[in-house]
Backbone as a chain_set.jsonl record, in Angstrom:
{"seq": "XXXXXXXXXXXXXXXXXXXXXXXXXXXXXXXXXXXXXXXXXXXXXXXXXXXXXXXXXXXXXXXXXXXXXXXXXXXXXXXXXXXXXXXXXXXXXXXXXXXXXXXXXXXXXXXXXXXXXXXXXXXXXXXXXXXXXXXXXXXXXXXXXXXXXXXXXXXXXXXXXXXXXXXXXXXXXXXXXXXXXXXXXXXXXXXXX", "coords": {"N": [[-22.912, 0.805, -2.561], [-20.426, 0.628, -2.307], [-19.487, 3.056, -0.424], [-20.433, 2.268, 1.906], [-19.422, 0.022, 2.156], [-16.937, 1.028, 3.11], [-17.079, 1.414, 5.903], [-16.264, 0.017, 7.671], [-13.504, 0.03, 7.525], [-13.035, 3.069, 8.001], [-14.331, 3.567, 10.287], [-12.663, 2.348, 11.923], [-10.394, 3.656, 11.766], [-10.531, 5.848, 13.12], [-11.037, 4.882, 15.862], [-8.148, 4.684, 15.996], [-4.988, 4.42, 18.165], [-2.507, 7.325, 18.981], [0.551, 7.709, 17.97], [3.688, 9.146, 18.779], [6.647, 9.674, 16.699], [9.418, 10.76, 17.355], [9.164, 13.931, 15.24], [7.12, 12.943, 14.011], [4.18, 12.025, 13.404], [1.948, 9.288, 14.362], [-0.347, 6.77, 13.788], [-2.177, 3.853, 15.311], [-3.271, 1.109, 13.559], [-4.67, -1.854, 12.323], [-4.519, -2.265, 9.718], [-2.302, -0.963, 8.827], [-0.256, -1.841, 11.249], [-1.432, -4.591, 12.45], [-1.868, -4.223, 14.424], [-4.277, -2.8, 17.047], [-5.599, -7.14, 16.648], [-6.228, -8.128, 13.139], [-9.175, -7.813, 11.533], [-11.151, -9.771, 10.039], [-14.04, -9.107, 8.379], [-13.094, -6.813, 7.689], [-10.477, -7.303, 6.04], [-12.062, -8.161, 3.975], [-13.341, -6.243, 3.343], [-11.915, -4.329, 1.726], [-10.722, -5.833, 0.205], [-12.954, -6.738, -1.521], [-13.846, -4.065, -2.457], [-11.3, -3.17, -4.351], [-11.687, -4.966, -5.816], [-13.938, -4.137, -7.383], [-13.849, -1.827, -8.015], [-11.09, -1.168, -9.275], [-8.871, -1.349, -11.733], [-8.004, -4.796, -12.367], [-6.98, -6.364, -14.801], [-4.094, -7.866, -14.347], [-1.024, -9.482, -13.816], [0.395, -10.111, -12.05], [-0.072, -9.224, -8.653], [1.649, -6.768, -6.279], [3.351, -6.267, -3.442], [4.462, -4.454, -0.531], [7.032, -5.84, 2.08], [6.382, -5.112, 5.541], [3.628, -5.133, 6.001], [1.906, -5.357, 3.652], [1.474, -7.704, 2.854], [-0.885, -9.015, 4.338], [-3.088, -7.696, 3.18], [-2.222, -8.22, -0.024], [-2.128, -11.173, 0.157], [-5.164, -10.953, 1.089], [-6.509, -9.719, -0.918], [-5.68, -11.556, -3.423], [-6.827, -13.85, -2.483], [-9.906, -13.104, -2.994], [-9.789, -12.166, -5.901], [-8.028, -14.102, -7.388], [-5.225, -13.665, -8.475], [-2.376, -14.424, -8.402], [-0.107, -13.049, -6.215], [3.435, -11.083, -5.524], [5.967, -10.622, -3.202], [8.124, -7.68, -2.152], [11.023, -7.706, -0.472], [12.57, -7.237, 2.494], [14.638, -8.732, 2.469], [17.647, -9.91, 1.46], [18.375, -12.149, -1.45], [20.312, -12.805, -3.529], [18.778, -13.898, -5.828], [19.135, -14.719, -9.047], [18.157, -11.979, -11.38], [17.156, -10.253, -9.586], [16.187, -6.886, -7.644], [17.868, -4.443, -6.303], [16.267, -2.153, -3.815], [16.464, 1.117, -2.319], [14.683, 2.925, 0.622], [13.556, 5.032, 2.204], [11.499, 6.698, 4.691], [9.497, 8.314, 7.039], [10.388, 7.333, 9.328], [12.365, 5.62, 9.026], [15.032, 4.153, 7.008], [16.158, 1.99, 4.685], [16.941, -1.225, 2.482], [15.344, -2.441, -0.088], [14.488, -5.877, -1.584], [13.213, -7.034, -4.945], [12.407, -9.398, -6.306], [11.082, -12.501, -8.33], [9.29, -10.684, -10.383], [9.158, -10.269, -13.789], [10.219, -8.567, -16.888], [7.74, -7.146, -18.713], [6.094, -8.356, -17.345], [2.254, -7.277, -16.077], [1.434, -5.217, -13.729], [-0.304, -5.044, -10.395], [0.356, -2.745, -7.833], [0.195, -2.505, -4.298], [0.1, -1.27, -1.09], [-0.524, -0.487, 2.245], [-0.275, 2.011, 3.657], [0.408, 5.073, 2.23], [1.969, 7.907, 3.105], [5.229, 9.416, 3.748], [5.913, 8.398, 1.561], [8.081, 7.631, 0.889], [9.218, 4.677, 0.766], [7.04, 3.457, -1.136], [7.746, 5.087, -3.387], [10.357, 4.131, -4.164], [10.145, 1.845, -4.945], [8.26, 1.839, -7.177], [9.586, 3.544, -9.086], [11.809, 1.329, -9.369], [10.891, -0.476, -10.404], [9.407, 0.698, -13.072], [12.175, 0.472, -14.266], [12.499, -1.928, -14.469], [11.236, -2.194, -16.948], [8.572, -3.257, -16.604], [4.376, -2.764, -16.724], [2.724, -0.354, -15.032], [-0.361, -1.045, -13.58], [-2.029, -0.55, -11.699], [-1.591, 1.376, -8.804], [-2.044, 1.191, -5.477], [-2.788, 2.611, -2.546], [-3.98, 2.293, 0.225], [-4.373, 3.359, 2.684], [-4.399, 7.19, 2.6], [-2.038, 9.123, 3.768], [-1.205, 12.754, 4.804], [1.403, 14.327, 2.751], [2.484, 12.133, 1.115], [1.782, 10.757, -1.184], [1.123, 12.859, -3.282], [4.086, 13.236, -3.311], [4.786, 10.75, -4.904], [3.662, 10.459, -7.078], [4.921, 12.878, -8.086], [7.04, 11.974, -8.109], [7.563, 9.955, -9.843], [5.472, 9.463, -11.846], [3.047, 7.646, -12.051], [-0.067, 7.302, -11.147], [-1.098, 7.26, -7.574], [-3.729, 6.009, -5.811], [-6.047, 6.081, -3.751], [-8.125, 4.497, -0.784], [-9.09, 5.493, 1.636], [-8.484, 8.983, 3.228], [-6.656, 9.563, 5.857], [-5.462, 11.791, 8.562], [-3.624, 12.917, 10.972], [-4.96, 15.732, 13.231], [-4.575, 18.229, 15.43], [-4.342, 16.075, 17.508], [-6.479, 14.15, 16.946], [-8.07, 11.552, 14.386], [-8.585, 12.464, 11.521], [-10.946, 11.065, 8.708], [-11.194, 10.799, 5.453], [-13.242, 10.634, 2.456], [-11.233, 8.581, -0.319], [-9.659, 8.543, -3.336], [-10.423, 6.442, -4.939], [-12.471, 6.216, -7.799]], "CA": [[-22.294, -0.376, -1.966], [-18.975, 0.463, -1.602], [-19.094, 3.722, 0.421], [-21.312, 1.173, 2.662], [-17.873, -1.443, 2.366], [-15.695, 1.333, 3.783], [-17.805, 1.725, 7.035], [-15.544, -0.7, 8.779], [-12.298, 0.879, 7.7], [-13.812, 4.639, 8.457], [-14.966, 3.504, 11.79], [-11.536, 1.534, 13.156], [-9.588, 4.617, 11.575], [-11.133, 6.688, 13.709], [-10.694, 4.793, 17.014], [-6.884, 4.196, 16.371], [-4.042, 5.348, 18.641], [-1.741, 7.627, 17.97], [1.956, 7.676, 18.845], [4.792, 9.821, 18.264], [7.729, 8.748, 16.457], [10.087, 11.653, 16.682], [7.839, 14.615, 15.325], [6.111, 12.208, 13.124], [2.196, 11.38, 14.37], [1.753, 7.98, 13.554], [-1.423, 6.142, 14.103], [-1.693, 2.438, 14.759], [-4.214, 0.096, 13.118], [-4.548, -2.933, 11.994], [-4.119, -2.268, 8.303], [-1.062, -0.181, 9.078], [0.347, -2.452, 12.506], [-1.642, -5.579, 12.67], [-2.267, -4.282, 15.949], [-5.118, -4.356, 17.254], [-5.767, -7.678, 15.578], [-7.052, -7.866, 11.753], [-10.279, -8.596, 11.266], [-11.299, -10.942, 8.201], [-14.239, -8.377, 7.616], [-11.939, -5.236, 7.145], [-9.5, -6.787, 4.728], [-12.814, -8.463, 3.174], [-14.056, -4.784, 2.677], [-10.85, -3.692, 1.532], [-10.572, -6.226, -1.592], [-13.686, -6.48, -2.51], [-13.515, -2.473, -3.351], [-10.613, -3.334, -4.914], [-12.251, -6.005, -7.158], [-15.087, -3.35, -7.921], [-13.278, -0.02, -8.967], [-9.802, -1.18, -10.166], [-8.44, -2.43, -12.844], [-7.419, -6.052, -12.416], [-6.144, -6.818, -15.736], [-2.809, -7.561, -14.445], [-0.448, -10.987, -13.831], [0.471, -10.099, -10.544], [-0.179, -8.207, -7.334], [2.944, -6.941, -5.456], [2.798, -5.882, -1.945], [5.76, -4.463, 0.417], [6.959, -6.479, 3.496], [5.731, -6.516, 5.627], [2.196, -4.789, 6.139], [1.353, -5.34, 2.584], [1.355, -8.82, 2.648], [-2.661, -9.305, 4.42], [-3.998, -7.032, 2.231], [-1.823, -8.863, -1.325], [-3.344, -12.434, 0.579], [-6.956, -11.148, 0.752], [-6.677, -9.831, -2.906], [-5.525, -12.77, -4.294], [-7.997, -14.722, -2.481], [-10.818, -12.141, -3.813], [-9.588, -12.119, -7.054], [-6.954, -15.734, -7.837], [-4.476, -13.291, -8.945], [-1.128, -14.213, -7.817], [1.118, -12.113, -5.502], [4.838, -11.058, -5.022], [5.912, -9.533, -1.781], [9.064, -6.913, -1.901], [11.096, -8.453, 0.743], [13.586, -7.019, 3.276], [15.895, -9.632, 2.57], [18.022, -10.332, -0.271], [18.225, -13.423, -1.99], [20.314, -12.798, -3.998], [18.96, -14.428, -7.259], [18.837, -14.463, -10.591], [17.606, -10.661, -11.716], [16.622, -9.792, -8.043], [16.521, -5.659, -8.054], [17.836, -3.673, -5.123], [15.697, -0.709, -3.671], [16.835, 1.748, -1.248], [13.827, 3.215, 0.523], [13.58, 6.102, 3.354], [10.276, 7.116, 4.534], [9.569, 9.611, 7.894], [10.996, 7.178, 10.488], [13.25, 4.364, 8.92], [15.78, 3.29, 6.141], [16.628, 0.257, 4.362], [17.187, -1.573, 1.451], [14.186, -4.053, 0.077], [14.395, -6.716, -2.611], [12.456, -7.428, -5.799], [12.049, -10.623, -7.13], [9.485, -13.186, -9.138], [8.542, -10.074, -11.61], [9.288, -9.964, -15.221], [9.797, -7.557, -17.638], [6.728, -6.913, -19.273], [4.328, -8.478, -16.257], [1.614, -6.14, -15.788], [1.501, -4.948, -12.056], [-1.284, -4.266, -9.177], [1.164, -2.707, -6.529], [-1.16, -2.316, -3.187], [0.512, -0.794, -0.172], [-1.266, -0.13, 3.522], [-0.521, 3.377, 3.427], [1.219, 6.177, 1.639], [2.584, 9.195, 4.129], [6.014, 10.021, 2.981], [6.013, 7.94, -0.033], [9.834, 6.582, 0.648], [8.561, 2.851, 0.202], [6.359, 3.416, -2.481], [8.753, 5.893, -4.861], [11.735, 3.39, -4.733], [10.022, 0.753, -5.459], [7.93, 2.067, -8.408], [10.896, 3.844, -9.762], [12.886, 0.144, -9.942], [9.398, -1.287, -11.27], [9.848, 1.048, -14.412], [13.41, 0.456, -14.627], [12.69, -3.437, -15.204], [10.195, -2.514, -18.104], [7.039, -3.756, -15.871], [3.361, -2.298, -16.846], [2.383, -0.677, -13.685], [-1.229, -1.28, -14.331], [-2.814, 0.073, -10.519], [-0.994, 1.825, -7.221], [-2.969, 1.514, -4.679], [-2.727, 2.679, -0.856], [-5.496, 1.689, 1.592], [-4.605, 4.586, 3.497], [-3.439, 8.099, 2.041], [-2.088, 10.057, 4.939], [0.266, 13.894, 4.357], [1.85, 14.496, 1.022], [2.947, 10.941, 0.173], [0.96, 10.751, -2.605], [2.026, 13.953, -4.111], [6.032, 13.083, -3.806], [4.644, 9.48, -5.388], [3.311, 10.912, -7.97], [5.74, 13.386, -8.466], [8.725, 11.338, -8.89], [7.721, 8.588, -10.47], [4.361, 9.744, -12.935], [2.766, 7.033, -11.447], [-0.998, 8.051, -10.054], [-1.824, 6.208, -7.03], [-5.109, 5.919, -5.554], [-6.21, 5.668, -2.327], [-9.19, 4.106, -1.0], [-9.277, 6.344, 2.558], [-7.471, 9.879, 3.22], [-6.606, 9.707, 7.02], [-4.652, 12.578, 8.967], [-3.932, 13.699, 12.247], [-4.808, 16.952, 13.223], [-4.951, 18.809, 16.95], [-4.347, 15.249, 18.357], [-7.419, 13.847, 16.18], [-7.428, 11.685, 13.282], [-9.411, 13.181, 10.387], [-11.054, 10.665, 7.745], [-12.135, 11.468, 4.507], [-12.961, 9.438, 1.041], [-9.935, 8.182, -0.786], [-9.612, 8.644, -4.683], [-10.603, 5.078, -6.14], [-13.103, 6.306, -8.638]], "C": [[-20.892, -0.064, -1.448], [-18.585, 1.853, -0.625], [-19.752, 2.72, 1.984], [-19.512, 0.326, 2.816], [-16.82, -0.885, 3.168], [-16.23, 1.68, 5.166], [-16.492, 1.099, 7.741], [-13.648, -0.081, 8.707], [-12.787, 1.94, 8.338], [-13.791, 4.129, 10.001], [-13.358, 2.865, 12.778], [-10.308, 2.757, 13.12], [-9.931, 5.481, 12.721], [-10.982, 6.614, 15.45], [-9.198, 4.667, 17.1], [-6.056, 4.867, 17.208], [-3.127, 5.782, 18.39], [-0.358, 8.203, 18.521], [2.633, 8.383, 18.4], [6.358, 9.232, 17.977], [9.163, 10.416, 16.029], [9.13, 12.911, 16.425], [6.846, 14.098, 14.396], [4.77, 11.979, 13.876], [1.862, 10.453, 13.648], [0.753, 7.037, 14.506], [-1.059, 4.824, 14.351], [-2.892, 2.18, 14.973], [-3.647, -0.785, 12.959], [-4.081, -3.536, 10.304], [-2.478, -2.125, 8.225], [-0.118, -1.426, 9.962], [0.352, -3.801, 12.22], [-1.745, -5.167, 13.808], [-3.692, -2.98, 15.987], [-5.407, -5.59, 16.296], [-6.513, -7.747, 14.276], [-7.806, -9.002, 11.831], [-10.664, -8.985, 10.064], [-12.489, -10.31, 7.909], [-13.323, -7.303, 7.052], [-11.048, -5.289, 6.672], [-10.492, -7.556, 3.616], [-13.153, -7.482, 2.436], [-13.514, -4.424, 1.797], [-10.73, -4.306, 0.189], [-11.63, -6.417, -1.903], [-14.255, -4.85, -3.198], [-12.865, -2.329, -4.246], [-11.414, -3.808, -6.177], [-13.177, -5.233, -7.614], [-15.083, -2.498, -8.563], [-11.718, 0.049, -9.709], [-9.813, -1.577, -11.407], [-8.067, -3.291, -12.592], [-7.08, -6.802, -13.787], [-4.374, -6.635, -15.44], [-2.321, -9.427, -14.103], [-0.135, -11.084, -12.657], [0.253, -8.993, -9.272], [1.248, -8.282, -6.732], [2.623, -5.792, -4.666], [5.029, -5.424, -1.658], [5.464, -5.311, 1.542], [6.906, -4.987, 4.402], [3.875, -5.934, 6.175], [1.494, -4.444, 4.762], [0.682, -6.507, 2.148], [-0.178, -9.474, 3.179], [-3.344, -8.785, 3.765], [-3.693, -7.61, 0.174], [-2.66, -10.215, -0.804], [-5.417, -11.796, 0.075], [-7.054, -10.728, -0.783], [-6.633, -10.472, -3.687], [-6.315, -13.488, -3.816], [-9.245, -14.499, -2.921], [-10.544, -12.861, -5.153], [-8.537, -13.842, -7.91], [-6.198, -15.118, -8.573], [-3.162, -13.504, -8.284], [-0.655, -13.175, -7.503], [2.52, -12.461, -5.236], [4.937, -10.587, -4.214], [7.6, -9.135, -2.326], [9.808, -7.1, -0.746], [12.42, -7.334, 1.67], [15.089, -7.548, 3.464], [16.341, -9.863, 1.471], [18.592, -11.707, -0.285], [19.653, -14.072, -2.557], [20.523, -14.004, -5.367], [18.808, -14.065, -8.711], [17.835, -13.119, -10.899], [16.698, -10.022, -10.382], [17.156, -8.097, -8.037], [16.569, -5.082, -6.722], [16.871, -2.458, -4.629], [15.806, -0.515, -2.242], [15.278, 2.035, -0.535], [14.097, 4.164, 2.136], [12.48, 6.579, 3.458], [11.105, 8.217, 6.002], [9.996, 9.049, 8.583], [12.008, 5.803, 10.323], [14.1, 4.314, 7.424], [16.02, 2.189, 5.888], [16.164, 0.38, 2.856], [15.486, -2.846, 1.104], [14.646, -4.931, -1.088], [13.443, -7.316, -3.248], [12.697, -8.895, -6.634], [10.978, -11.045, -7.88], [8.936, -12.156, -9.904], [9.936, -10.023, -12.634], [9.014, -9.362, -15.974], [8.569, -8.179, -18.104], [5.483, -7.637, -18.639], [3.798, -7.203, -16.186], [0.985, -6.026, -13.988], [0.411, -4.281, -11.449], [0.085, -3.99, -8.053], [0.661, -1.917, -5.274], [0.192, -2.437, -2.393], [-0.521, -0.958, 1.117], [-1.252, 1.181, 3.825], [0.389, 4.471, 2.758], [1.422, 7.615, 2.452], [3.732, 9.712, 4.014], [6.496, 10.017, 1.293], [7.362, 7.435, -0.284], [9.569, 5.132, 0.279], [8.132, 3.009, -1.251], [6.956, 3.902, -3.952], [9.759, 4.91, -4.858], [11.422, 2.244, -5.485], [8.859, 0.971, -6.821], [8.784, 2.519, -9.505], [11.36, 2.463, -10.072], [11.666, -0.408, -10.826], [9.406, -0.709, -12.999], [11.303, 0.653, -15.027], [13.389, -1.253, -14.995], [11.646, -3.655, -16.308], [8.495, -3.529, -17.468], [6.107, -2.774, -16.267], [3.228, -1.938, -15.691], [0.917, -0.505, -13.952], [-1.972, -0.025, -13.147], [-1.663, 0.567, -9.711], [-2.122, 2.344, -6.412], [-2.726, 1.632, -3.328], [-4.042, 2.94, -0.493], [-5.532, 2.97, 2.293], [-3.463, 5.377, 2.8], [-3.409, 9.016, 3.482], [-1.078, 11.069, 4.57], [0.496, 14.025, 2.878], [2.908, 13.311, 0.456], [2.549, 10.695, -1.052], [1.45, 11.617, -3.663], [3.536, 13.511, -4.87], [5.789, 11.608, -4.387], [4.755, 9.85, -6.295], [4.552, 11.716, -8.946], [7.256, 13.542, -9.19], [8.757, 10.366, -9.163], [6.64, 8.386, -11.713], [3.445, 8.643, -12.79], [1.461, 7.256, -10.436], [-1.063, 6.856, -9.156], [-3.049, 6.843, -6.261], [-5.343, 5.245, -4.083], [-7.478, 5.496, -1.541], [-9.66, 4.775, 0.426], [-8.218, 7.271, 2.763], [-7.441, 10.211, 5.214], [-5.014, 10.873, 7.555], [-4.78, 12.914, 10.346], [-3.926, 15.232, 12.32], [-5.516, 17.352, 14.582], [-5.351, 17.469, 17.462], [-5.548, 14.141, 18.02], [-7.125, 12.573, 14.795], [-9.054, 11.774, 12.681], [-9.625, 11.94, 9.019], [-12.053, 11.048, 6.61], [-12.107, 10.014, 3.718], [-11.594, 9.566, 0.392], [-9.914, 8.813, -2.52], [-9.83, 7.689, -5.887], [-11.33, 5.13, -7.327], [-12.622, 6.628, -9.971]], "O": [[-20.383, -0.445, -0.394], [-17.488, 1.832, -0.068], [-19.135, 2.786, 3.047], [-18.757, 0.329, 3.788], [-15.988, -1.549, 3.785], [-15.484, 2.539, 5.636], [-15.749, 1.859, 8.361], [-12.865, 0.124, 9.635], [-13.028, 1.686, 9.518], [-12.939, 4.607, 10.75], [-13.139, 2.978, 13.984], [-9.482, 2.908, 14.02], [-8.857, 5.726, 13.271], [-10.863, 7.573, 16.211], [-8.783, 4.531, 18.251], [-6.237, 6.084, 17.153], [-2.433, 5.135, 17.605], [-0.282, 9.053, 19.408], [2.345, 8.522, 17.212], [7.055, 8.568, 18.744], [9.578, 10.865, 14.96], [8.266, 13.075, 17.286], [5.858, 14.744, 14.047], [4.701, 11.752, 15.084], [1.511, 10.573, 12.475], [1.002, 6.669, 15.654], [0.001, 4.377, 13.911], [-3.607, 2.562, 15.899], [-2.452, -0.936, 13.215], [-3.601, -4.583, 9.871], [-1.66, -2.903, 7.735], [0.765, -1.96, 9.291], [1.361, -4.412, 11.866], [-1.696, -6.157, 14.538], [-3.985, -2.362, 14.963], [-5.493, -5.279, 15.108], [-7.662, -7.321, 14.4], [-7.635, -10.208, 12.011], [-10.382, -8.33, 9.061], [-12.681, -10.702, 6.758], [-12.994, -7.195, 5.871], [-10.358, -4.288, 6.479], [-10.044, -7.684, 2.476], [-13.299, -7.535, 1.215], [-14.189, -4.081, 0.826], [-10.645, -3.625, -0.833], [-11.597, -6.283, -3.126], [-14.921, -4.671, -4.218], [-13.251, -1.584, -5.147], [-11.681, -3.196, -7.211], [-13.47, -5.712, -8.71], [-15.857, -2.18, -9.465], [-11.274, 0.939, -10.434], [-10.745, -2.098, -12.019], [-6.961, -2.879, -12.243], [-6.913, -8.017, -13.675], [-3.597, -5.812, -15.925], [-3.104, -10.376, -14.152], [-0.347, -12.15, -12.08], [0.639, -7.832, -9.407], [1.929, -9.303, -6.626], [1.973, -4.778, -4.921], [6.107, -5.767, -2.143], [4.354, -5.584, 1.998], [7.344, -3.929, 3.95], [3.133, -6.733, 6.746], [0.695, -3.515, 4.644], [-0.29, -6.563, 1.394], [-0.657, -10.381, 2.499], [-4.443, -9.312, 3.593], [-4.543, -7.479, -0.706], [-3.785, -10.388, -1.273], [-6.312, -12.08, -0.721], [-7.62, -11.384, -1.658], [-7.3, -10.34, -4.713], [-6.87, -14.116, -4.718], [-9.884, -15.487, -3.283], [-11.008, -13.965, -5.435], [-8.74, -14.301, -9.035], [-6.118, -15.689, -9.661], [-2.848, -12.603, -7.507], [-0.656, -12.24, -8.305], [2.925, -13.565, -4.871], [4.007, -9.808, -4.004], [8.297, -10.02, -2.822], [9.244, -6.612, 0.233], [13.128, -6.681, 0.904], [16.095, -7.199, 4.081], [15.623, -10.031, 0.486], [19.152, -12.275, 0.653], [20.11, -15.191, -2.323], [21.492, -14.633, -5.792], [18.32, -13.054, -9.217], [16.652, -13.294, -10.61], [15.649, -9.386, -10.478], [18.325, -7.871, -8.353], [15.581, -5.127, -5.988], [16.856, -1.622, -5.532], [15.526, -1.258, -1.301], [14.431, 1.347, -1.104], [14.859, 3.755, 3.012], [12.069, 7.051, 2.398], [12.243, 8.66, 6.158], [10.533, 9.893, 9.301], [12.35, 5.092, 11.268], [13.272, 4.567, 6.549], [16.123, 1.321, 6.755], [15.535, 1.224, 2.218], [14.89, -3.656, 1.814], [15.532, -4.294, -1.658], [12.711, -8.086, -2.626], [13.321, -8.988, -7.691], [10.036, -10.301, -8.149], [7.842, -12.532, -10.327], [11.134, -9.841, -12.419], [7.817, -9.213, -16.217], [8.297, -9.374, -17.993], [4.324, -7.636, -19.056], [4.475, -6.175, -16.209], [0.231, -6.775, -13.367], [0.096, -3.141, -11.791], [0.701, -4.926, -7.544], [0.744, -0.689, -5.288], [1.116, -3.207, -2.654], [-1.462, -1.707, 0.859], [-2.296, 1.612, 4.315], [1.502, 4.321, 3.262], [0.625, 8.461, 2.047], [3.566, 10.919, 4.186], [6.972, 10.753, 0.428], [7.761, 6.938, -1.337], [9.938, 4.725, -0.823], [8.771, 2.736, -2.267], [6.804, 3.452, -5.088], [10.161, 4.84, -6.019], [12.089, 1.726, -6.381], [8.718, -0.064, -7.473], [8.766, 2.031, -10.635], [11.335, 2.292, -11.291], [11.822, -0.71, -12.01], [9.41, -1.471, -13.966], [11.455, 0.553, -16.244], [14.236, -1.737, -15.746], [11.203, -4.753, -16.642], [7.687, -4.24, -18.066], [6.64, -1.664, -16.297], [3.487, -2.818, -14.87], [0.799, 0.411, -14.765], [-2.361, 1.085, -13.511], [-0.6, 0.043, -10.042], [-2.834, 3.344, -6.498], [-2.387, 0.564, -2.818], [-4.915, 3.693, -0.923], [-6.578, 3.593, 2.478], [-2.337, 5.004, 2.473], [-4.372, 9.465, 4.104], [-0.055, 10.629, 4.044], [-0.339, 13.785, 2.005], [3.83, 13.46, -0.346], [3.359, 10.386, -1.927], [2.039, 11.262, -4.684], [3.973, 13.441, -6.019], [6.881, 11.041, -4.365], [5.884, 9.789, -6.782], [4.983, 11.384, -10.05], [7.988, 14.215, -9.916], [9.721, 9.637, -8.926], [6.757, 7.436, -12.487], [2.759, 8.685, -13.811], [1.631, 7.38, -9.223], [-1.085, 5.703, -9.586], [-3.24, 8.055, -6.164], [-4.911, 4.22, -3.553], [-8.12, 6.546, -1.588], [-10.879, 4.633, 0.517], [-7.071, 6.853, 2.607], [-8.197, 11.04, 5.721], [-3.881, 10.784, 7.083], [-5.865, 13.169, 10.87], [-3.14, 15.933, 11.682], [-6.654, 17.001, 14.894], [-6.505, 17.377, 17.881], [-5.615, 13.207, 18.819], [-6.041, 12.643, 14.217], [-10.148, 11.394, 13.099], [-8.645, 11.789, 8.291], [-13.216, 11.441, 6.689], [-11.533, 8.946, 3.926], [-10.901, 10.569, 0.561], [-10.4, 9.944, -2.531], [-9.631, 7.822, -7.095], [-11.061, 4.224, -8.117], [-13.415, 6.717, -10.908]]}, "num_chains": 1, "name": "protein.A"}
């Protein structure tokens, strides 16, 4: 069933285009972009995989802004697990946690709110490729005593994963491994099992 569920990811990965940002090679989907528009099967596919091979014993889902936020929606509508989103903007309120974050083509600061020590955390991404997003904000996630229960990226592309992993002990899991290569992009299976 569920290599069957990722047909429709697999297949849109595959037609996406792919732009240069600098010497970065950066694809654009709909998971990733929102461009072309997202289709309500292919973030259907996307959480009900989720709901099939994760763990969902947790209190909340938390997503980054801002291409985290259709894929934290369809999960929580899947599942009726509340979501937080990691915002761009600061608030600042009451125990709101700064995080720097630098990936391959941008900087900035994001802001954590609405979690509490000792919530236990789904934190679902759209893709992992340098892993600047994902390491700052798992790093502060330990630093406020949070369970991180799952890390999950939709799409693993390069050695984001690795430097995730690496600097934060933190496995994440990725439910397609997409790469460009000789102008191509290359999809494989992910690691959800």
């Amino acid at each position: 069933m569920v290599k069957k569920m990722l047909y429709k990811l697999k297949e849109s990965l595959k037609k996406s285009p792919i732009i240069k940002k600098g010497d970065y090679d950066y694809f654009v989907h709909p998971v990733t972009d929102g461009i072309p528009s997202v289709d309500r099967d292919l973030l259907l596919e996307i959480a009900q995989v989720i709901k099939e091979k994760f763990n969902l014993d947790v209190d909340k889902i938390l997503c980054a802004e801002a291409m985290g936020i259709h894929l934290a929606t369809a999960l929580t509508l899947e599942t009726g697990i509340p979501f937080v989103v990691v915002r761009k903007r600061e608030y600042a309120l009451p125990g709101e946690v700064a995080v720097h974050q630098t990936t391959g083509y941008s900087k900035g600061e994001l802001y954590i709110n609405g979690i509490d020590e000792g919530d236990r955390i789904l934190f679902i991404d759209d893709v992992v490729s340098t892993g600047g997003t994902m390491k700052g904000i798992l790093n502060a996630l330990k630093n406020m005593n949070v369970e991180i229960v799952e890390v999950i990226a939709v799409i693993e592309k390069g050695q984001g994963k690795k430097v995730v992993e690496d600097s934060t002990g933190c496995h994440v899991k990725s439910l397609i491994k997409a790469d460009v290569v000789n102008g191509q992009i290359v999809v494989q299976e992910g690691d959800y099992e």
